[in-house]
One Martini backbone bead per residue (centre of mass of N, CA, C, O) as a GRO file, in nm:
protein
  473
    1UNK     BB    1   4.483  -2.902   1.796
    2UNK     BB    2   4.592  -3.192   1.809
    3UNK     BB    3   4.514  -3.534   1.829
    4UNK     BB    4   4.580  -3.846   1.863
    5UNK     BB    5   4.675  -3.911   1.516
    6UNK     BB    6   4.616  -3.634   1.364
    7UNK     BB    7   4.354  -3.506   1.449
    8UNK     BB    8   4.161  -3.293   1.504
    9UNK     BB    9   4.015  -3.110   1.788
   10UNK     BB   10   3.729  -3.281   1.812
   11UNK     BB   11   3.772  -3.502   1.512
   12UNK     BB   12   3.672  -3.778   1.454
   13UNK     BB   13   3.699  -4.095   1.329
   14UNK     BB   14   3.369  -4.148   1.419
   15UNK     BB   15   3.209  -3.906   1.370
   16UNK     BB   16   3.258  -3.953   0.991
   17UNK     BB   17   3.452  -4.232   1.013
   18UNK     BB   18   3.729  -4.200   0.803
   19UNK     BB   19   4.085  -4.120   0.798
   20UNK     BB   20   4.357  -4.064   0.580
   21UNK     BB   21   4.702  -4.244   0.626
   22UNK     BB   22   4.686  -4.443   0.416
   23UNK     BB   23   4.752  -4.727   0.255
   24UNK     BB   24   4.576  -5.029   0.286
   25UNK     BB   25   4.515  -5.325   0.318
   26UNK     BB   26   4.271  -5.490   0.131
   27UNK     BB   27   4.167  -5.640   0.385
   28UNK     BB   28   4.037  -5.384   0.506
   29UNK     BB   29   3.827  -5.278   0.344
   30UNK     BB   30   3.557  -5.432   0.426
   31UNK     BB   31   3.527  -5.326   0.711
   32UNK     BB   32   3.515  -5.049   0.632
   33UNK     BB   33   3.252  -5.060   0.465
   34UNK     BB   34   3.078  -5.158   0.674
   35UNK     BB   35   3.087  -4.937   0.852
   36UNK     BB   36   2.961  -4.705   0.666
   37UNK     BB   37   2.701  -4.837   0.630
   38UNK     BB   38   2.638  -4.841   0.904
   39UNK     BB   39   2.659  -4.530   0.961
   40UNK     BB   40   2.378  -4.502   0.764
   41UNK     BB   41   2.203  -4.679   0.957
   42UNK     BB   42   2.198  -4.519   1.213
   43UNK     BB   43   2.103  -4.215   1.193
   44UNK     BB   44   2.318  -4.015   1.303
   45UNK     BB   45   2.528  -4.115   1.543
   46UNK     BB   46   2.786  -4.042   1.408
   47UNK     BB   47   2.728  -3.761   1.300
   48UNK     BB   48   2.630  -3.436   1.144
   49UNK     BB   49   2.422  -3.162   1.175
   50UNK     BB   50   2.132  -3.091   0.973
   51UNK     BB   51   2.010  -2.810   0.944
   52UNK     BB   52   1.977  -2.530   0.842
   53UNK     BB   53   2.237  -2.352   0.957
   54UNK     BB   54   2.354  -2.533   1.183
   55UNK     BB   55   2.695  -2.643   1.072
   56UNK     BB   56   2.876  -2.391   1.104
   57UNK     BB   57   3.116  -2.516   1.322
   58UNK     BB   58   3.043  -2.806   1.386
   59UNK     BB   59   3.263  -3.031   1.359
   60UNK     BB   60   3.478  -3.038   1.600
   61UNK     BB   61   3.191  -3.073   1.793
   62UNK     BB   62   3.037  -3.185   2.016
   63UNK     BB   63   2.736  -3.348   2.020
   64UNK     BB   64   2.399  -3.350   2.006
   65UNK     BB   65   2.158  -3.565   2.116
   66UNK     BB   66   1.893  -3.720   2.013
   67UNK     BB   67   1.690  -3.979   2.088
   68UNK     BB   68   1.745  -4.121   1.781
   69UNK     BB   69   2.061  -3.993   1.721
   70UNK     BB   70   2.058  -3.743   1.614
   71UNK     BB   71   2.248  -3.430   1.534
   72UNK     BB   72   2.173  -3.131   1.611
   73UNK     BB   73   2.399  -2.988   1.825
   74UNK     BB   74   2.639  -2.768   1.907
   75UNK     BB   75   2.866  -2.768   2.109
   76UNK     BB   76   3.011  -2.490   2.241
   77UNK     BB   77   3.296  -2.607   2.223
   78UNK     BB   78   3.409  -2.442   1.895
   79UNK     BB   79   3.662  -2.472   1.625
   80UNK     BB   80   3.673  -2.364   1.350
   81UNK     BB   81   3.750  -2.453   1.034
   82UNK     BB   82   3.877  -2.187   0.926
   83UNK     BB   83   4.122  -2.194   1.115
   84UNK     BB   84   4.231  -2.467   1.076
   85UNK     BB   85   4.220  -2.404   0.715
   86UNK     BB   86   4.403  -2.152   0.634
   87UNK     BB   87   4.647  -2.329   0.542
   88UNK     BB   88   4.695  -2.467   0.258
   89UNK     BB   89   4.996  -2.620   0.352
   90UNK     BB   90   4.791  -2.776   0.577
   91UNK     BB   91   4.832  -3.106   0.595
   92UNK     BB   92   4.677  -3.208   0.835
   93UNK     BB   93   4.442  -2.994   0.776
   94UNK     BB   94   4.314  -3.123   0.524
   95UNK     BB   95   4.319  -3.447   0.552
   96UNK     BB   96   4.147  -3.474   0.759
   97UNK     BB   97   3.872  -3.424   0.567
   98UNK     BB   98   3.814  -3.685   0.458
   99UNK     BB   99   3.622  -3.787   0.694
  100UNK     BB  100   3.338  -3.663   0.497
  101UNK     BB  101   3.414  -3.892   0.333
  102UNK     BB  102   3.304  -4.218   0.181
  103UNK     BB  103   3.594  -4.288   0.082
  104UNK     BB  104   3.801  -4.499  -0.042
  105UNK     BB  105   4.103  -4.591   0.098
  106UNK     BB  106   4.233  -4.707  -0.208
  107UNK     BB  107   4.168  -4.410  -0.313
  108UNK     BB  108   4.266  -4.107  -0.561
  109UNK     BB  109   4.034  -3.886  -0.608
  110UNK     BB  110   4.066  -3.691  -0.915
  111UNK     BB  111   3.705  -3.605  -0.995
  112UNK     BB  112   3.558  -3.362  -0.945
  113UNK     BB  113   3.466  -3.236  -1.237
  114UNK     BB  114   3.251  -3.512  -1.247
  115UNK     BB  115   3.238  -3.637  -0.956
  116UNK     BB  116   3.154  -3.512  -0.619
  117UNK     BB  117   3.177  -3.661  -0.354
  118UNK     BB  118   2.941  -3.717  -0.087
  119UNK     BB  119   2.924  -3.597   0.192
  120UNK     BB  120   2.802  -3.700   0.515
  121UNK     BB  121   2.603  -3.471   0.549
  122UNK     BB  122   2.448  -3.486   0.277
  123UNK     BB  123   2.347  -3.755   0.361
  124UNK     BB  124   2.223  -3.705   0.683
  125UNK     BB  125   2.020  -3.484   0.536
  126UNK     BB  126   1.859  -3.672   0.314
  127UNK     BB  127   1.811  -3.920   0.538
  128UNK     BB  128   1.610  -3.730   0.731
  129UNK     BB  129   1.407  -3.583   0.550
  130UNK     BB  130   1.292  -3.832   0.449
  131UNK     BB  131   1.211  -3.946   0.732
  132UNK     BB  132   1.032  -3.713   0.776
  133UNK     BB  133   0.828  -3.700   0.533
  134UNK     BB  134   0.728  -3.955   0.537
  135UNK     BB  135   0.582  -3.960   0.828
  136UNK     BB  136   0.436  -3.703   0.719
  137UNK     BB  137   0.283  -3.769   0.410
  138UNK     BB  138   0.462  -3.569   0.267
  139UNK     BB  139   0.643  -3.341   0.075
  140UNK     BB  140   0.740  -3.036   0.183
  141UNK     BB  141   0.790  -2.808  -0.003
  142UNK     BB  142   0.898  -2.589   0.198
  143UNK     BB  143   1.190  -2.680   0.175
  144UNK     BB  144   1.298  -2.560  -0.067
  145UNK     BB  145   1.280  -2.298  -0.002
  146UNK     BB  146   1.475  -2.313   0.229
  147UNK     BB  147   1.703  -2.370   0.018
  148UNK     BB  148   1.684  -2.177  -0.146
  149UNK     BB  149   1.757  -1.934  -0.022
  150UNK     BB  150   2.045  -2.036   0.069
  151UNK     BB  151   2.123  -2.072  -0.199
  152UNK     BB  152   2.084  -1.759  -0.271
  153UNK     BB  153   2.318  -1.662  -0.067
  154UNK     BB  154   2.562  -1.852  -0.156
  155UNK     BB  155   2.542  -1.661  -0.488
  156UNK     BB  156   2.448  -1.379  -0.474
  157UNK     BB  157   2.074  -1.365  -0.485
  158UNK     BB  158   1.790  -1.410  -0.538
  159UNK     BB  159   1.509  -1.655  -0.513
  160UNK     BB  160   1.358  -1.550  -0.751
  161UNK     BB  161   1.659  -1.623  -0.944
  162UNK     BB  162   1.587  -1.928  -0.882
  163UNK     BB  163   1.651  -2.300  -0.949
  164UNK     BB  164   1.604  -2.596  -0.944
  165UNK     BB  165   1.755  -2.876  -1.085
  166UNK     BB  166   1.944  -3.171  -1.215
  167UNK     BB  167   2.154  -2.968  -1.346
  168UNK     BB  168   2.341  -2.811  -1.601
  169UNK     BB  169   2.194  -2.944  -1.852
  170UNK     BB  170   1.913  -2.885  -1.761
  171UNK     BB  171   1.957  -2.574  -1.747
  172UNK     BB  172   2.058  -2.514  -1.999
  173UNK     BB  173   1.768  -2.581  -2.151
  174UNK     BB  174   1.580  -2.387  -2.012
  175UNK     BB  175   1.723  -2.123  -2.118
  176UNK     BB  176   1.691  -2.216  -2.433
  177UNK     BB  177   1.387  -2.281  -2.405
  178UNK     BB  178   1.323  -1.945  -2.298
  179UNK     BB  179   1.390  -1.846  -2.562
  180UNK     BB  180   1.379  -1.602  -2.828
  181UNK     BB  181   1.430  -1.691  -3.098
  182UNK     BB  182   1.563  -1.628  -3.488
  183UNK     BB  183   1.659  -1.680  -3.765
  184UNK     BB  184   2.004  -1.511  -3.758
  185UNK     BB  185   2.099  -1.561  -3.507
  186UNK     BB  186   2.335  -1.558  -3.283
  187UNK     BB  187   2.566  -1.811  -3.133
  188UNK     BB  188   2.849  -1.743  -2.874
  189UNK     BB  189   3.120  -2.006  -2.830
  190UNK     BB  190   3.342  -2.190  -2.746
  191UNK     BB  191   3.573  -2.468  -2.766
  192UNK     BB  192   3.525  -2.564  -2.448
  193UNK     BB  193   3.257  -2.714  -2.415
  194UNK     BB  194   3.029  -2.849  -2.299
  195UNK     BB  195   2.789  -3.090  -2.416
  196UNK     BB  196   2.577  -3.017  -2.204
  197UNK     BB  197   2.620  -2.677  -2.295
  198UNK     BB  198   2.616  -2.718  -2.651
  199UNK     BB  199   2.384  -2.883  -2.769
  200UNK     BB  200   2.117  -2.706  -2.759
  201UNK     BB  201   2.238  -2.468  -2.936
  202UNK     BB  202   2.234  -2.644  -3.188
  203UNK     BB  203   1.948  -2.745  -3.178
  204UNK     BB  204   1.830  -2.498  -3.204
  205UNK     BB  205   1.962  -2.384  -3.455
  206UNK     BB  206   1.871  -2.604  -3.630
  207UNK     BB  207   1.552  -2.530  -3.579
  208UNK     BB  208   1.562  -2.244  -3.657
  209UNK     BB  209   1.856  -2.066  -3.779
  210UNK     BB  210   2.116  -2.043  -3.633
  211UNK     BB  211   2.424  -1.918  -3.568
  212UNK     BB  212   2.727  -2.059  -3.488
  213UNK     BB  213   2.996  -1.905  -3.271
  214UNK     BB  214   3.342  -1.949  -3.258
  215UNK     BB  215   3.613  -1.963  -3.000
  216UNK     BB  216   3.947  -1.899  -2.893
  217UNK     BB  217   4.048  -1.923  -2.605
  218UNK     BB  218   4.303  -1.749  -2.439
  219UNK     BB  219   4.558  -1.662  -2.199
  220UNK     BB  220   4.411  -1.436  -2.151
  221UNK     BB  221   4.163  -1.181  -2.067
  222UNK     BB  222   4.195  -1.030  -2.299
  223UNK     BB  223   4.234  -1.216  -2.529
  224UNK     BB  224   3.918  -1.340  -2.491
  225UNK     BB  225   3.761  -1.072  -2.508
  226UNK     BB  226   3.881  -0.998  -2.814
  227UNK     BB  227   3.742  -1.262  -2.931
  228UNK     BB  228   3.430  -1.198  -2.823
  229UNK     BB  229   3.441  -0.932  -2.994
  230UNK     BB  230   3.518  -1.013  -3.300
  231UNK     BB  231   3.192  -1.163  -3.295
  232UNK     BB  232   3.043  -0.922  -3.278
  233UNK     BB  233   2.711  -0.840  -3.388
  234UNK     BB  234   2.367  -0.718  -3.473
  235UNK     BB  235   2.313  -1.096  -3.443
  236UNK     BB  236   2.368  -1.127  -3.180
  237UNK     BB  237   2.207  -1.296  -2.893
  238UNK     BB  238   2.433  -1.483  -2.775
  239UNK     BB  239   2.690  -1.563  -2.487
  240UNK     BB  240   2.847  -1.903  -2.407
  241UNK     BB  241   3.027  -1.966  -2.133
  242UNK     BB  242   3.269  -2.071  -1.914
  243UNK     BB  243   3.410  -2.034  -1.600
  244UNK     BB  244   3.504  -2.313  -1.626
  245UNK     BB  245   3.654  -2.515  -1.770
  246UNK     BB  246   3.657  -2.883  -1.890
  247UNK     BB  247   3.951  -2.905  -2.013
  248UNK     BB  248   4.161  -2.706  -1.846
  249UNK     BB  249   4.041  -2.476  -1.642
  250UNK     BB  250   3.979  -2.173  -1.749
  251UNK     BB  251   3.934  -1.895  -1.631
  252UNK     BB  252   3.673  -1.663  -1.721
  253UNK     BB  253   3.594  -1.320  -1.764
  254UNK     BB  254   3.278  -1.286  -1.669
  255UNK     BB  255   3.238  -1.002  -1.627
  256UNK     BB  256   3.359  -0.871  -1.869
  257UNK     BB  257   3.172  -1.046  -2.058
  258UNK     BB  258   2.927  -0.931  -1.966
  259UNK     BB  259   2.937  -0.623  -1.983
  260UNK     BB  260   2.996  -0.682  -2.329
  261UNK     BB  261   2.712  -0.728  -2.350
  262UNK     BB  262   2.587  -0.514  -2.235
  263UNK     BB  263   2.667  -0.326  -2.461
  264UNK     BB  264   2.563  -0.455  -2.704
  265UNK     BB  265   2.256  -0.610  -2.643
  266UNK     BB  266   2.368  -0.916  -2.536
  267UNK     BB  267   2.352  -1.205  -2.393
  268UNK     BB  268   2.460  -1.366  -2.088
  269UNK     BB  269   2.619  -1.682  -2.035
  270UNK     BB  270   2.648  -1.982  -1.813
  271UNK     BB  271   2.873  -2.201  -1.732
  272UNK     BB  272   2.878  -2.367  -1.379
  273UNK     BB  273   2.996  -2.642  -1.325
  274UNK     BB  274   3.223  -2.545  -1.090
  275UNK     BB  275   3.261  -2.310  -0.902
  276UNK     BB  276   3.123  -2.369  -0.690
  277UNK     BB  277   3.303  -2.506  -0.405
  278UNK     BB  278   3.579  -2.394  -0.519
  279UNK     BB  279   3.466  -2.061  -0.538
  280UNK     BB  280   3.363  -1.750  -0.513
  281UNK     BB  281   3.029  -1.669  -0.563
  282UNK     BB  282   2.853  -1.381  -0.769
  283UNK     BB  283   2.597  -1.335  -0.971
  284UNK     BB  284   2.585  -1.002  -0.938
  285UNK     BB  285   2.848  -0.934  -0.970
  286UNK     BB  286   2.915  -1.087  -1.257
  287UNK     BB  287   2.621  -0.996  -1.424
  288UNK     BB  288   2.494  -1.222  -1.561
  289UNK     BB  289   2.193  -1.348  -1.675
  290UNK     BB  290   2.301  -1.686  -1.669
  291UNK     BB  291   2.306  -1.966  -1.431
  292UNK     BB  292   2.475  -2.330  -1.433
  293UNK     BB  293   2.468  -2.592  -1.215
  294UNK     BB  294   2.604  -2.810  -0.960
  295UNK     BB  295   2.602  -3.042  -0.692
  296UNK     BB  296   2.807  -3.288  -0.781
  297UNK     BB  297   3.063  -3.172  -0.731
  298UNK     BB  298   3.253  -2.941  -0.537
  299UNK     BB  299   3.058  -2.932  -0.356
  300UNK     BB  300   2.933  -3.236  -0.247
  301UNK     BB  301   2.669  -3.312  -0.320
  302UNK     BB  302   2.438  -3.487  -0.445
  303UNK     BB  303   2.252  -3.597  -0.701
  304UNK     BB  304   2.022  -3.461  -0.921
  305UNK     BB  305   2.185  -3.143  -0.890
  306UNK     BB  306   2.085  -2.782  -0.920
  307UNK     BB  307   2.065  -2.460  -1.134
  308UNK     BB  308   1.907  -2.168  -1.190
  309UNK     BB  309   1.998  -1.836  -1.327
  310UNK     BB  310   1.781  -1.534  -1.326
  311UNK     BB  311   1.754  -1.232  -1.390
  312UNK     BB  312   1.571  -1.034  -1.313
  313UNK     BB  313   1.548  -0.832  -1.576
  314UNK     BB  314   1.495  -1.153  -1.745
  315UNK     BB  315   1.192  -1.240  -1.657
  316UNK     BB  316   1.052  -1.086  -1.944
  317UNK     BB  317   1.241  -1.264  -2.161
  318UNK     BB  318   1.199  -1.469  -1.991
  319UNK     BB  319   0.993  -1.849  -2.028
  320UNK     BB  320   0.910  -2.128  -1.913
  321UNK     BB  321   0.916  -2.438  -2.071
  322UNK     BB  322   0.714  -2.508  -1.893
  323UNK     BB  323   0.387  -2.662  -1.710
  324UNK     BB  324   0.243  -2.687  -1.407
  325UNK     BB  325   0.257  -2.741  -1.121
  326UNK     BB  326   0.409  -2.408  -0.985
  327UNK     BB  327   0.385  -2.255  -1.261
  328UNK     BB  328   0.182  -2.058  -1.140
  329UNK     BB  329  -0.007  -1.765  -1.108
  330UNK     BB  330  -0.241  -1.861  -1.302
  331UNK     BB  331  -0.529  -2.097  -1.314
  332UNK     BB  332  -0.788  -2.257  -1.574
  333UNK     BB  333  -0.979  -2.497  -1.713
  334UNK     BB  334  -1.256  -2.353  -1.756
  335UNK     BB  335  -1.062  -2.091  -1.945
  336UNK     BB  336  -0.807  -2.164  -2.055
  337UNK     BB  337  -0.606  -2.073  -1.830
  338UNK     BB  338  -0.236  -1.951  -1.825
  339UNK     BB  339   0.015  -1.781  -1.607
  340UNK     BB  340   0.352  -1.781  -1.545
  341UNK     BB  341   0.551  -1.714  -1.309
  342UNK     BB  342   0.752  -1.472  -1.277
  343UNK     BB  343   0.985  -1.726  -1.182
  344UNK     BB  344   1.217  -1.928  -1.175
  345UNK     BB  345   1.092  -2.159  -1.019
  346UNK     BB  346   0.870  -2.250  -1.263
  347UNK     BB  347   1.033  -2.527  -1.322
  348UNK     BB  348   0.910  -2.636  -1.064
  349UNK     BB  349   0.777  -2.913  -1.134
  350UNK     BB  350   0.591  -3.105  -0.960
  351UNK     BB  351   0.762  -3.372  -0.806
  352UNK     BB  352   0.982  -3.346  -0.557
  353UNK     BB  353   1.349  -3.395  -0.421
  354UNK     BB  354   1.364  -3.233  -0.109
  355UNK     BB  355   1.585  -3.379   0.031
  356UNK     BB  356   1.807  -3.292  -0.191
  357UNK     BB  357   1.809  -2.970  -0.142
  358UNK     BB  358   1.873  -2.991   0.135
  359UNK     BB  359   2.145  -3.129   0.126
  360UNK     BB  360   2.261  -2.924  -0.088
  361UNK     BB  361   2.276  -2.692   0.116
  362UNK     BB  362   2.451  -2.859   0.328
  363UNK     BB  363   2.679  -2.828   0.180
  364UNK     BB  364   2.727  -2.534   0.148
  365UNK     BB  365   2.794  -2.536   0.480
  366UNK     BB  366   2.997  -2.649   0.461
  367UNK     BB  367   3.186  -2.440   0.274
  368UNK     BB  368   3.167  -2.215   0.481
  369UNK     BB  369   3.311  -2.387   0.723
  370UNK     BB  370   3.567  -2.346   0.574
  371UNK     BB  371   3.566  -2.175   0.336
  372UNK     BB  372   3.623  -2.054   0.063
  373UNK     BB  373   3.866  -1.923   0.043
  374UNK     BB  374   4.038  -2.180   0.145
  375UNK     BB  375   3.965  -2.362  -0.071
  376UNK     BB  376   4.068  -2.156  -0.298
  377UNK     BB  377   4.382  -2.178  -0.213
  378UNK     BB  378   4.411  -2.500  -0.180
  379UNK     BB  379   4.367  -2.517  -0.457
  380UNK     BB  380   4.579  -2.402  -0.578
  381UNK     BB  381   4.806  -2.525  -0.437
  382UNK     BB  382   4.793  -2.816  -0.620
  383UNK     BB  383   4.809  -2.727  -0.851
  384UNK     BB  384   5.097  -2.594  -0.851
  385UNK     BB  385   5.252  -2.835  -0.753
  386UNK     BB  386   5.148  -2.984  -0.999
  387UNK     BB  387   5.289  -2.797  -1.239
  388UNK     BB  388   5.591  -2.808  -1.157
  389UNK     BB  389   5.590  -3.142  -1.169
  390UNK     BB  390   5.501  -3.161  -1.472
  391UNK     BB  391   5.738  -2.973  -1.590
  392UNK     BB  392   5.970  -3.177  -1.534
  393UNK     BB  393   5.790  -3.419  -1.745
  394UNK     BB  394   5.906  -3.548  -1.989
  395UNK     BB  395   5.613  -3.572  -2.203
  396UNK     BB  396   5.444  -3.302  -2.157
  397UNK     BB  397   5.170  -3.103  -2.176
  398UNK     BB  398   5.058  -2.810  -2.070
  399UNK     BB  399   4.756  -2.646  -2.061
  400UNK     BB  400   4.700  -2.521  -1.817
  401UNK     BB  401   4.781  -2.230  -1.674
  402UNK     BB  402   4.977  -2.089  -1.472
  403UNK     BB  403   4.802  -1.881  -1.326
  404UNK     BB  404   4.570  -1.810  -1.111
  405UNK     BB  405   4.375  -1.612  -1.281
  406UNK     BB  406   4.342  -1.810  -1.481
  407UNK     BB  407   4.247  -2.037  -1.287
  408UNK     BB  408   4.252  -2.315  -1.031
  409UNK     BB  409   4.198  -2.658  -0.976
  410UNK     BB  410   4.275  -2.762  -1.235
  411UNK     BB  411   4.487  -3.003  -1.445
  412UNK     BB  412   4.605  -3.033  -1.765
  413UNK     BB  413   4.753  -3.272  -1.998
  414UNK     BB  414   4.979  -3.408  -2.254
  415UNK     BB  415   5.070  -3.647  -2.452
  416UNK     BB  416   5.324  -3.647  -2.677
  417UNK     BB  417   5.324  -3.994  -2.720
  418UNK     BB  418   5.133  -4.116  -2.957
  419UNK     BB  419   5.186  -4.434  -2.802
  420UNK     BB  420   5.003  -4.317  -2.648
  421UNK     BB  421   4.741  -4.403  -2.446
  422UNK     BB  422   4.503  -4.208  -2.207
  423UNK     BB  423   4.337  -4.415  -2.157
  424UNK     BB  424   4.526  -4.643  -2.095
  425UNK     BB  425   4.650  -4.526  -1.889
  426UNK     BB  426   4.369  -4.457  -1.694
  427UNK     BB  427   4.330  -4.730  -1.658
  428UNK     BB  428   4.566  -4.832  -1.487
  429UNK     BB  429   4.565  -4.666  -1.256
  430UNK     BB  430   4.299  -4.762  -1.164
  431UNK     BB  431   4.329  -5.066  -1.124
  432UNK     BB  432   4.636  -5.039  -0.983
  433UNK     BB  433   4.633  -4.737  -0.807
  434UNK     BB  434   4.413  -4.580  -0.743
  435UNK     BB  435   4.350  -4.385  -0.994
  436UNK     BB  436   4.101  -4.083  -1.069
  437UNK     BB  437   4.061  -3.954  -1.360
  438UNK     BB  438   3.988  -3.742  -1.686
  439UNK     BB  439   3.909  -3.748  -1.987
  440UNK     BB  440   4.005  -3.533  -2.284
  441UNK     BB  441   3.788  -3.509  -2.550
  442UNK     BB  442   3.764  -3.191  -2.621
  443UNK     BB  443   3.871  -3.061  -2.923
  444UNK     BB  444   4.090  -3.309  -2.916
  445UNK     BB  445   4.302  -3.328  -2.710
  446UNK     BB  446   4.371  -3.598  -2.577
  447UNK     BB  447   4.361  -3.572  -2.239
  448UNK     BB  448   4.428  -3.492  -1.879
  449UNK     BB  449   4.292  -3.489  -1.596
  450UNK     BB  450   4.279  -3.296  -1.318
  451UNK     BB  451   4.053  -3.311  -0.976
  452UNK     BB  452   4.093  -3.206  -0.636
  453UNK     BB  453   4.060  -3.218  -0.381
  454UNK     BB  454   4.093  -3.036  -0.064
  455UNK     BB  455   4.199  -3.330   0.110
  456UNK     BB  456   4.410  -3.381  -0.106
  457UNK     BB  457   4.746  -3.517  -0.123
  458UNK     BB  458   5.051  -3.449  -0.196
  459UNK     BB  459   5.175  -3.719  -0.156
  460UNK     BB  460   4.938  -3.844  -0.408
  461UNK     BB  461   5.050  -3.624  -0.602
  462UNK     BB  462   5.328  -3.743  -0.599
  463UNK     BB  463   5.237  -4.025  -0.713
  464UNK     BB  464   5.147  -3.976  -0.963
  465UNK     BB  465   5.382  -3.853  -1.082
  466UNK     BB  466   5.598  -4.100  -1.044
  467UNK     BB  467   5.393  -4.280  -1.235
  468UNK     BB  468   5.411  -4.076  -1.474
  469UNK     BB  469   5.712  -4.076  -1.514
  470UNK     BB  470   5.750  -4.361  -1.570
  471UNK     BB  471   5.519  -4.402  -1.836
  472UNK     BB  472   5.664  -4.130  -1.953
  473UNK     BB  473   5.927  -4.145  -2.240
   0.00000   0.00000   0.00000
């Protein structure tokens, strides 16, 4: 299955950049990242090909290449990535993919969570994208619809109840300010909410008069449950929770939240800017009204790229709070009449970067082809190895629940020794050891976070553990 140096069968470390070895000294950095920057400028003589749905499979195999050097249609003999990456425990299959991000050899990337760097797919699909646009001389705007499809049949919805937004905070506006709230209306979400997905809800609440009612995540997915059971009233108008915190990390039971709003007669939002790319969604499933999310995590897609989905049923609930170019069933000027498209990507206003939304669906099939259980897996396997070996280090506390069922890819810990600042630690080990982590400061934690790719190694993590053992006595 590998070949020569440890990279997979007909998986070059030319294909894609460079896979991690080790840390090398910081002379060859220089070097590496000209290599890099070339290997952009190149227009996809190094890279693979993405047409949507055309990546699927096709990491492993030799590529055709087109006339002006981009990757198109892969090789007959080609390997699945799904199967290469089968074994959650399989390090040499796992950190071989790390050749898919241009990532700094000399970083320890743990901070996924916040911002997931951009895979070299989705660069080189949204660098074909534009440069195909531009030629064209138009916008393009059909690139989105098939974007947009690829995106609904990813995350188990229609294209109908999809929209492109610029993230996950962006989205959650678009949700808070298309419905018709009222002053008594109560509105509940958790104490580990991100400020971009509480802030509009509590904005919303100050200019109507509605109350927020907030409740403390239990350890458990049913005492969870009875927490915001016991906060639901006749004038609940909806809860909102995060299906992955961004806080510990820890796993909502979003179906059974859904299904209790559901006979309550009370709507259910979800912050879901993790689980897309971290483990498989299913947003019919899962039942919720309204679910908002980011391409820029888990997801490994562009920035200023999310989602927006409104369930068919509450396309007559909700009413897009923009207006303008694409928003419109019909429009008149000189009647002064517009109704509003009734469906979600009414809120797809104005000029949109079409390509941008192309590299987003590349990013998913990117996911796809290594496979989302496998993902899952490699996430939970990372989490756990990190858990066992925090719990040995005297003068830690860890946040994340201990389950698997309870958590996902994220693991949270607290330092418990006062005179230690968490930022101040944070930044050492950034600026000398190059590892990323991100500090959580939600609900007065005064936490790190960690939150690794699924191609960071045990090694890496094994590194930073023995670092924290070091820094925390």
């Amino acid at each position: 299955m590998y070949a020569e140096g440890g990279m997979p069968r007909k998986f070059s470390g030319t294909q894609f950049g460079r896979a991690r070895s080790g840390a090398p000294g910081r002379d060859t950095m220089g070097s590496r990242q000209e290599e890099r920057r070339a290997f952009l400028r190149m227009g996809g003589a190094a890279t693979v090909a993405l047409g949507l749905g055309s990546f699927t499979g096709a990491l492993q195999g030799a590529a055709q290449q087109s006339a002006d050097g981009i990757l198109t249609e892969p090789a007959a003999d080609v390997e699945p990535l799904t199967e290469l990456v089968s074994d959650a425990a399989d390090e040499r299959a796992w950190t071989s993919l790390r050749s898919l991000f241009p990532l700094r050899d000399d970083r320890i990337y743990l901070n996924s969570g916040g911002f997931g760097p951009a895979s070299w797919p989705a660069l080189q699909t949204r660098q074909r994208a534009e440069l195909e646009i531009a030629e064209a001389g138009e916008e393009q705007r059909k690139r989105m619809k098939t974007a947009r499809g690829r995106m609904a049949t990813f995350l188990g919805c229609d294209d109908d109840e999809l929209a492109f937004t610029a993230g996950t905070t962006s989205a959650m506006n678009l949700i808070a300010n298309g419905l018709a709230l009222k002053a008594d209306d109560e509105i509940i979400m958790s104490t580990h909410e991100h400020p971009g997905g509480a802030m509009i809800w509590i904005k919303r609440a100050q200019d109507i008069g509605c109350r927020i009612r907030l409740f403390e995540p239990g350890d458990t997915a049913e005492a969870t449950l009875n927490a915001v059971q016991a906060l639901l009233t006749p004038q609940t108008r909806l809860v909102m929770v995060s299906h992955v915190t961004c806080t510990t990390g820890y796993r909502m039971p979003i179906k059974a939240i859904s299904a209790l709003c559901r006979t309550h007669g009370c709507l259910s939002v979800v912050d879901g800017a993790h689980p897309p790319g971290m483990f498989y969604v299913n947003l019919r499933e899962l039942g919720c009204d309204f679910y908002a999310s980011s391409g820029h995590k888990w997801l490994y897609g562009p920035t200023g790229t999310g989602i927006l989905y409104v369930r068919r049923e509450l396309l007559d609930v909700w009413s897009t709070p923009l207006a303008g170019a694409y928003a419109d069933a019909s429009y008149s000027l000189e009647e002064a009449d517009f109704t509003p498209l009734n469906k979600a990507r009414a809120v797809e206003v104005g000029t949109y970067n079409c390509a941008a939304f192309e590299a987003l669906a590349a990013a998913a099939d990117l996911a796809e082809s290594i496979g989302l259980e496998n993902i899952a897996r490699r996430g939970a396997f990372l989490a756990e190895f990190l858990k066992q070996n925090l719990l040995q280090i005297t003068g830690l506390k860890l946040l994340t629940p201990l389950t698997e069922a309870d958590s996902a890819s994220i693991v949270t810990f607290q330092i418990l020794n006062d005179a230690i600042d968490p930022r101040d630690l944070l930044r050492v080990l950034s600026e000398r050891d190059g590892i990323r982590l991100r500090f959580v400061g939600e609900h007065g934690l005064n936490a790190i976070r960690i939150a690794p790719m699924y191609c960071t190694s045990t090694a890496d993590l094994q590194l930073l553990v023995d670092v924290l053992r070091r820094e925390i006595r």
